[in-house]
N, C-alpha and C positions, 0 to 999 in steps of 0.2 A: 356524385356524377357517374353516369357509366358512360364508358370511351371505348370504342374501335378504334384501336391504331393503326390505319394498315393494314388491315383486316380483309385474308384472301382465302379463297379455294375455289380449286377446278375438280370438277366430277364430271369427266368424260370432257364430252366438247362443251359444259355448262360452266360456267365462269361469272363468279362476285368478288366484288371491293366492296369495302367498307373501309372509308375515316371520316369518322365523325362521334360528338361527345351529345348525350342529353342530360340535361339538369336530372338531379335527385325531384322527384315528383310530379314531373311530368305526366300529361297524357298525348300518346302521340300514337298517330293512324300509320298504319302500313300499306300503302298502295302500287299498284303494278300489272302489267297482264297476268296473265296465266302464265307461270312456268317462269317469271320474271325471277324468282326467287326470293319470296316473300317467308316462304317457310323456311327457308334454307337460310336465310338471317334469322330469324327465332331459333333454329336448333343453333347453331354458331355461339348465341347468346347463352341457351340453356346447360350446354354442352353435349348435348348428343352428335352435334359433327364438333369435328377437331380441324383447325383452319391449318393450312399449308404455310401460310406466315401472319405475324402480326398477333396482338393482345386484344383479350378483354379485359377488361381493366372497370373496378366498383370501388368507385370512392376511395380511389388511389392504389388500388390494392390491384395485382396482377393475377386473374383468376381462370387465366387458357387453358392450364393444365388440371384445376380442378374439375372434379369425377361432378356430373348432374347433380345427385344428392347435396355435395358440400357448396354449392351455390347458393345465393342470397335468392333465390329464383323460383318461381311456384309458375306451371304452366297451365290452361287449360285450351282444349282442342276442340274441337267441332263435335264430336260425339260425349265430349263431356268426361269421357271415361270414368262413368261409374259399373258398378258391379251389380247385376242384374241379381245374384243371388243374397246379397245384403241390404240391411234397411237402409233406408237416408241416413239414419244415426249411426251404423257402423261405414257406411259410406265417408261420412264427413269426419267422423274417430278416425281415419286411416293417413290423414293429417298431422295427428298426431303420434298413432304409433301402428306404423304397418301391421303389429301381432294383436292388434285392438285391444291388447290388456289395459282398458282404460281404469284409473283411479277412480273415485269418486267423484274429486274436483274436476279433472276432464270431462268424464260422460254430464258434470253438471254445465259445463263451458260449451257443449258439445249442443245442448239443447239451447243453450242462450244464443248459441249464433244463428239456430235454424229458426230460429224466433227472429232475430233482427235482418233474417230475407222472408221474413213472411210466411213460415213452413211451421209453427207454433202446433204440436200435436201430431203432427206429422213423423215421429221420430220412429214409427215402426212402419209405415209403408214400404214397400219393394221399390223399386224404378220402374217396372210395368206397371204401376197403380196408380203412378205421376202425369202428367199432364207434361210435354213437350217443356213448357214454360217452366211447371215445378222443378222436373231434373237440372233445367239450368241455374235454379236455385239451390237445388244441393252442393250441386259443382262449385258456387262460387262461396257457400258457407265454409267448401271446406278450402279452400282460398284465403277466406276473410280467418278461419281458424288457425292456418300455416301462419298465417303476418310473414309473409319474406316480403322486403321492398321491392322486388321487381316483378313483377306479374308478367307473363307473355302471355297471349291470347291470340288464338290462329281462326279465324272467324267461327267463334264460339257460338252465335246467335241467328248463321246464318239459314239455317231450317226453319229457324221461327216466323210465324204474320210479322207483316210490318209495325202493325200498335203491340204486339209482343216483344215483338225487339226491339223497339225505342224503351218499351217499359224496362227491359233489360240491361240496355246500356244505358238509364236512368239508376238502376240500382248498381249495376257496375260501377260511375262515375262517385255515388254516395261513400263505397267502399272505399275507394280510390283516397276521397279524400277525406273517410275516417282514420284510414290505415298510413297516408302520408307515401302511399306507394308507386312507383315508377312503373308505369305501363305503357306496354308497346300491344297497338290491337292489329293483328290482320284483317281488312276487309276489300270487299271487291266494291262497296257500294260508300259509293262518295256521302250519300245522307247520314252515314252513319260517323264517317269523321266530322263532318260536320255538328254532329250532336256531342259528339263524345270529347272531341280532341281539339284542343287549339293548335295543336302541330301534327305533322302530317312526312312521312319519311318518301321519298318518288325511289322505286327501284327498276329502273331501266337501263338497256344498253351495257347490262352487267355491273351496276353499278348501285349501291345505295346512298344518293344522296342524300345530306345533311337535313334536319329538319326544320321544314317554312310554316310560318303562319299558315293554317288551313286554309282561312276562306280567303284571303288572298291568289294562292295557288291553285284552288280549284275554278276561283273566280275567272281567273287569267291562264290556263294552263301551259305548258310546253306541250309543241307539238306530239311530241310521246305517246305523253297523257292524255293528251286532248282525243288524240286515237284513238286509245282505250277507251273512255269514257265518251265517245258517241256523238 
């Protein structure tokens, strides 16, 4: 399970709570306006911010003071953050070992996962030679290659067509639950927690509430949200 106990920080006049717990395995939407602080709970979780009070806590374990690296945690971002001057293969080795001194058996594991998002052959192309959609398939091979149970996703698919992006968080959800992993997605677009997530976290009013049944909440909104979404 991961917990927010209490979970606070103010950055200027911007101010978040968090308490609230999700199951281990989860999939759950992150939604809010702009500037609600949807990313500023993902870093919180990853640890690139450090909260003012209160834990994050992974399956009982108290991990506030743990440095990013030492997290059960794999992130990925809207640009995907790959390396323009490396292949997809040394891309997704970087999962493994930043100095890509890969072994045999890695660079052999390296190629089995760019095969199992559909990138089979593809292990020497650039990121300029990829297609929008491919590079988010690198990104998430080397995700599926990390295995950390918690995955953060900060509207990772948000540049893609809409049949791109459903195909996306169709192979996202696959991963999800080959790998048994704990996912929290940022997105702005309600279709997409609908497709992805049966829970759905509302962050308003400085506050991230606990997470509800999707279609329920988006069905019936609070006025907040309802705002938001139109």
């Amino acid at each position: 399970m991961l917990e927010l106990k209490n979970l606070s920080v103010t950055l200027g006049n911007f101010h978040l709570h968090a308490d609230l717990s999700i199951d281990a395995g989860s999939r759950v939407a992150i939604i809010g306006a702009s500037g609600s602080g949807k990313s500023t709970l993902l870093s919180l979780i990853a640890g690139f911010l450090a909260p003012d009070r209160g834990q994050v806590r992974w399956q009982g374990q108290d991990i506030t003071a743990a440095l990013p690296g030492q997290r059960p945690v794999s992130v990925l971002f809207q640009d995907q953050n790959l390396f323009p001057h490396l292949t997809a293969a040394q891309n997704v080795g970087l999962g493994l070992r930043p100095d890509l001194r890969l072994n045999h058996g890695q660079r052999t594991r390296v190629s089995q996962v760019l095969a199992e998002v559909g990138l089979e052959g593809m292990e020497d192309r650039k990121p300029a030679s990829l297609s929008g959609g491919q590079q988010s398939r690198v990104a998430l091979a080397r995700v599926l290659l990390r295995a950390r149970p918690i995955l953060l996703l900060d509207e990772p698919f948000a540049a893609l067509g809409p049949a791109l992006k459903s195909e996306m968080l169709d192979l996202l959800a696959r991963i999800a639950g080959e790998t048994d992993a704990t996912v929290l997605m940022v997105s702005h677009d309600p279709a997409d927690a609908r497709r992805f997530a049966p829970l759905t976290i509302v962050i308003e009013d400085g506050r991230a509430h606990p997470p509800q049944p999707t279609g329920p909440l988006l069905d019936n909104p609070p006025p907040g949200l309802r705002a938001y979404l139109g």
